[in-house]
N, C-alpha and C positions, 0 to 999 in steps of 0.2 A: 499496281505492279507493272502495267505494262507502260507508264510514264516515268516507272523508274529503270527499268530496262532501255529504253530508250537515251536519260540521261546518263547513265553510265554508259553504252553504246556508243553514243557523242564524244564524253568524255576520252575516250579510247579513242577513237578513231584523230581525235587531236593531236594524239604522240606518234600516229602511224603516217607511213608515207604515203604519197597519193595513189601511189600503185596498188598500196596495199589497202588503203581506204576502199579502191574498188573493189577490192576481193572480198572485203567485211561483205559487201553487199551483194556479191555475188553469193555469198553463206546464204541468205533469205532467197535467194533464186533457184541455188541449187533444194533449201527445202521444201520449195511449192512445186518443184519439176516435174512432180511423178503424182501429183495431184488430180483425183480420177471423179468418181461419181459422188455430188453430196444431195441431200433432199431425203437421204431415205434411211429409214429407222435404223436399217444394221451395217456397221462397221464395213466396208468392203476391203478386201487387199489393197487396193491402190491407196485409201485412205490412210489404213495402219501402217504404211509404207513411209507415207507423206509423214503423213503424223510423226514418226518415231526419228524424219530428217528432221522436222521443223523444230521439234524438240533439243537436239542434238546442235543443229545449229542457232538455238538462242544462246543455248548453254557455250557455245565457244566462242561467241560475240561475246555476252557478257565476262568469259573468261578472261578474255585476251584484255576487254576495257578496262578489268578491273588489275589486269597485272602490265600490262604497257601505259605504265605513268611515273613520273615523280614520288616515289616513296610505293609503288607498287609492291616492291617484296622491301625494302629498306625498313619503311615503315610499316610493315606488317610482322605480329610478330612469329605469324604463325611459318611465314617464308622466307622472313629474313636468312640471309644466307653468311654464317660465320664463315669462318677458315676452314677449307676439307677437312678430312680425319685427320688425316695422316700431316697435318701441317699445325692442327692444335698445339702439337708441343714447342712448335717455333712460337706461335703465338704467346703463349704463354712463359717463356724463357726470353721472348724480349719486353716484353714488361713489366719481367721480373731486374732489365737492366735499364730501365727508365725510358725503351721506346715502344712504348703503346699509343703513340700518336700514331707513328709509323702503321701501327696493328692496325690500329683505325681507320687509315686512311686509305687503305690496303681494303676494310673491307665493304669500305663504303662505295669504291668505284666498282669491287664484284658485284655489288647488288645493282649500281646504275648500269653495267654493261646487262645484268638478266632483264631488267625493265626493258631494255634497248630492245634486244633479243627477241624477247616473245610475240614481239607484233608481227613477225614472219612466222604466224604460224598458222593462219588463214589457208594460204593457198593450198595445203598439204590437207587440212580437215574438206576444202571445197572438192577434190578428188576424192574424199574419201565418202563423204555422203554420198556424190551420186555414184559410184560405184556399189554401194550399197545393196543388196538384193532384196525382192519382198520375201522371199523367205526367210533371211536373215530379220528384219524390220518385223514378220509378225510374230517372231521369237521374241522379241524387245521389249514389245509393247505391255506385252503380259508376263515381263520376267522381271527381278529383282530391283528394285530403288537405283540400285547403277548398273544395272545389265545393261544399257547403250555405253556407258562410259565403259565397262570393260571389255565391249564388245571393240571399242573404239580403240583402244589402249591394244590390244590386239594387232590391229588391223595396220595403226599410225605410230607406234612408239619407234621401231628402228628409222622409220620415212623422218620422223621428228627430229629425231637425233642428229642424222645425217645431214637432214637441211638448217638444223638451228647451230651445227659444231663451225661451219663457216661465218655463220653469224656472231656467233659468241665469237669469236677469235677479232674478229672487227669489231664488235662491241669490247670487250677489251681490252685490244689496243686503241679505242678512242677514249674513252674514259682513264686509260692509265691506269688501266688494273693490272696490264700487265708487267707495266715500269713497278709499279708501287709493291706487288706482290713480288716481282723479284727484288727487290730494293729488301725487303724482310727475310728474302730468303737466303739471299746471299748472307746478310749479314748474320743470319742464324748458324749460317756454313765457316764465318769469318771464327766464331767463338772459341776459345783456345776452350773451353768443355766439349765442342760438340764433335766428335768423333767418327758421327755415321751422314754421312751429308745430305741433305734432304730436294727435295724435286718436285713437289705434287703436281697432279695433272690438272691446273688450275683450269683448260678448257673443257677435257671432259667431268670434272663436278659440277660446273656452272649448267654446263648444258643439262645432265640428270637432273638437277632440280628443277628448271624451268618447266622442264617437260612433267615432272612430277607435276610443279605447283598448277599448271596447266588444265591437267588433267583432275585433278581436285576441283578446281572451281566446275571444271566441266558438269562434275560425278553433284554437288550440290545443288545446280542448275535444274538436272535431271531429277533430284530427290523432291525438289520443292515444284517441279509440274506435275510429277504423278499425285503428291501429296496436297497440294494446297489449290483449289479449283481457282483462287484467284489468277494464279500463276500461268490457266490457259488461257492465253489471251486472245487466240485466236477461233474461228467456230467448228474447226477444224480438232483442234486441241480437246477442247470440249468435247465433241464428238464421242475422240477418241478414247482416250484417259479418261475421259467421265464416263463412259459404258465400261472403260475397262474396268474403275474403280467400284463402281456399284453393284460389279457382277461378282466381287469376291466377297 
């Protein structure tokens, strides 16, 4: 487990910028920070603290690797990102007059701007661990499958939003999602049937899901430490999660 964390880690950090390469790594720094007493049979605060960062930030390394790549959400189908709601019916009334290439192509560059997108999303998770309290942290340790991830979702959803809505707007317009999606949308507006003119918020959908798909992979990460002993890789992890696991 912990050689394949690592090559997905890699993998990710390949489509990320060097700036942001550093902050991946600053994730592992910020989870060992608060890093207190080890050698002795019981659990201390400062461990369960540590423990429920280092956990938290595997889960957003492997998150990010696994969605800032080449077919990250495109090829995924659980992520893939169609056309907003509110823009299905464009979608579907241009290929009903022979351009669903158009469709296509439109939704191929939204999914390459989310891939773009999501690798800024490090810095925001790096504030958010060590801000983190031990009291919050030994709530975690011993609460629900994704109690860090909703504690996380909390804490980081509007901070995500905010910093990922600039980026998507650049991711974007460098991919031509936003020429292509207006390019469909116009001409949905052009159609002597369509009568109510259409507009979707093509930056903030993209942005919602990223941060959605984001936070998923995180909340799995989280499910398979507490769950799977292989998954703590560390003797810290162990420690922790494996007293906490044994004591219920």
């Amino acid at each position: 487990m912990y050689k394949k964390l690592c090559v997905l880690l890699l993998s990710g950090i390949a489509f990320v910028p060097a700036t942001q390469a550093q902050l991946l790594k600053k994730l592992g720094e910020a989870a060992s920070s608060a890093a207190s007493k080890t050698g002795t049979s019981n659990v201390t605060q400062g461990e369960a603290g540590s423990a429920i960062k280092e956990a938290l930030a595997k889960g957003v390394a492997n998150g990010i690797a696994n969605l800032n790549k080449t077919d990250g959400f495109f090829g995924n189908e659980l992520y893939k990102m169609l056309l907003p709601p509110d823009a299905v019916k464009i979608g579907n009334t241009l290929r009903g007059v022979g351009m669903g290439a158009q469709v296509d192509k439109a939704i191929l560059s939204i999914n390459r701007a989310a891939e773009k997108a999501v690798g800024y999303a490090a810095p925001i998770f790096v504030d958010a661990i060590k801000e983190m309290s031990i009291t919050d942290a030994l709530k975690l340790v011993s609460g629900g499958n994704n109690s860090a991830t909703e504690y996380f979702k909390g804490k980081t959803t509007d901070k995500l939003k905010a910093a990922f809505s600039p980026v998507v707007k650049g991711s974007l317009d460098s991919t031509s999602a936003t020429k292509y999606y207006g390019d469909i949308v116009n001409a949905y507006n052009k159609l002597p049937t369509t009568f109510n003119k259409a507009n979707p918020d093509l930056q903030d959908y993209v942005t919602g899901m990223a941060v959605t798909a984001l936070f998923d992979q995180i909340a799995k990460e989280e499910s398979n430490i507490r769950a799977n002993p292989a998954a703590r890789t560390t003797d810290l992890l162990k420690k922790v999660f494996g007293s906490s696991s044994s004591s219920k």
